[in-house]
N, C-alpha and C positions, 0 to 999 in steps of 0.2 A: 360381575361389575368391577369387583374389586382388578382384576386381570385385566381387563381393558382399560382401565386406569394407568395400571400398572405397565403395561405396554405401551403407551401413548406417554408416561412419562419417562421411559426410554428411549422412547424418539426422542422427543424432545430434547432430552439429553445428548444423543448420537448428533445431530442436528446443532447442538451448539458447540459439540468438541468440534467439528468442520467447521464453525464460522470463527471458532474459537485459534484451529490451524491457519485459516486463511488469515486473519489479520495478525496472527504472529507471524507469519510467513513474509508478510510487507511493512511489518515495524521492526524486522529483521535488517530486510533492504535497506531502510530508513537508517540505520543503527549503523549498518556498515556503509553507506554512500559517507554519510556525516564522520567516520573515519576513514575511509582512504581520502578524505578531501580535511583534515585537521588542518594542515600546512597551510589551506587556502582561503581565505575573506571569504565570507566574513568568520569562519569556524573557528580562526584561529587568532578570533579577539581584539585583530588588529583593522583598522581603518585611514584612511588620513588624520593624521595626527595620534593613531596610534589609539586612538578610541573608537569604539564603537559608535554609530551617530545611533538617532533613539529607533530609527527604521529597521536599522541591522539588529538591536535590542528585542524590538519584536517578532522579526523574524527567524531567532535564535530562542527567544523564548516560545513560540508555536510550534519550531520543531520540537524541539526540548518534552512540550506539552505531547506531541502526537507519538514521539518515540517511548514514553512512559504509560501510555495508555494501554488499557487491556481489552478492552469495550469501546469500538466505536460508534457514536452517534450522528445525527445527523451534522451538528455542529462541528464536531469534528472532523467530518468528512466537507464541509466547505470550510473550513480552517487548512486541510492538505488542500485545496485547491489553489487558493490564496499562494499557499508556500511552494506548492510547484510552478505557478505564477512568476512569484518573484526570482524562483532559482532561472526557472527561463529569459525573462525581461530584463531584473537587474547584476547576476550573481550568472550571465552565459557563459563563464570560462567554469562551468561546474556540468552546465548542459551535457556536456558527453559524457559522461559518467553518471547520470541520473538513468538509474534501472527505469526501462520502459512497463515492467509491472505498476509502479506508482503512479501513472497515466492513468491506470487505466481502473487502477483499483478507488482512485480517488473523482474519478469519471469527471462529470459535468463538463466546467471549462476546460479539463484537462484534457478530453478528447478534440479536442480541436486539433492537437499536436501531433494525431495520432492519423496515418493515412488508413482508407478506409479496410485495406487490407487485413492490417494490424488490429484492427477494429473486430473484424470478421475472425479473427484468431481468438481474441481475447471470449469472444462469445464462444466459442467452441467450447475451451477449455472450462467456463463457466458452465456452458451444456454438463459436461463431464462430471464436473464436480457437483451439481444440482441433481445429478441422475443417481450418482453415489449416496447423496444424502439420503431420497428418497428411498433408495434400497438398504437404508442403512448399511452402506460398505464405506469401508475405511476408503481413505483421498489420498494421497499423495500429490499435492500442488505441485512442488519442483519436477516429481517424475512424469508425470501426467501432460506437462509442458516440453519435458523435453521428448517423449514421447511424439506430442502433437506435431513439434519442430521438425523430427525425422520424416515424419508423415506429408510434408508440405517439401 
């Protein structure tokens, strides 16, 4: 008994280093999109009149929020939709330089943005990693994508 325990709480552990990887893996993205774009509105603090208005305040403090997190929940994951929303709608001279993993990892309305191709990719590499988990084998996100990329 004790052992079956004791193995199901290795899983369980194996199991959250992987989801533990994946959302370090896209609050990584997040970290570095929000620096190569410092220079740009609203990152860089500036607005008309050289103030932030209170819109750009929260959408700097949601990243802020989502880039410090270690545990995503559900709230959080419609808090990133919101803010890839806005980098879409209002903040489009940021659009190209938004990693297309954040699409997808942040799903819901964000898959809208997403043709259905890129769609059918992002599940794959999910397959991948959900098959890993299972077998308890180590993931490799980044490599397992580019991986997938060659394969296409």
């Amino acid at each position: 008994m004790c052992n079956t325990t004791a193995k199901q709480t290795e899983h369980e552990n194996a199991n959250m280093t992987h989801y533990t990887q994946y959302v370090r893996y896209h609050v990584d993205l997040l970290k570095k999109f929000k620096a190569a774009n410092a220079t740009q509105s609203p990152f860089n603090g500036e607005d008309i009149g050289d103030q932030l208005s209170e819109s750009d305040e929260e959408f700097i403090n949601t990243y802020t929020q989502l880039c410090d997190a270690t545990h995503y929940n559900e709230s959080l994951y419609e808090q990133g939709q919101w803010m890839i929303g806005r980098i879409i709608s209002t903040y489009s001279h940021l659009t190209p330089e938004l990693p297309r993993d954040l699409l997808w990892f942040f799903g819901g309305d964000c898959l809208h943005y997403m043709p259905d191709e890129e769609i059918a990719f992002y599940q794959q590499l999910d397959e991948l990693r959900f098959t890993a988990e299972e077998a308890d084998k180590p993931f490799d996100y980044p490599a397992a994508k580019d991986s997938l990329l060659k394969a296409h």
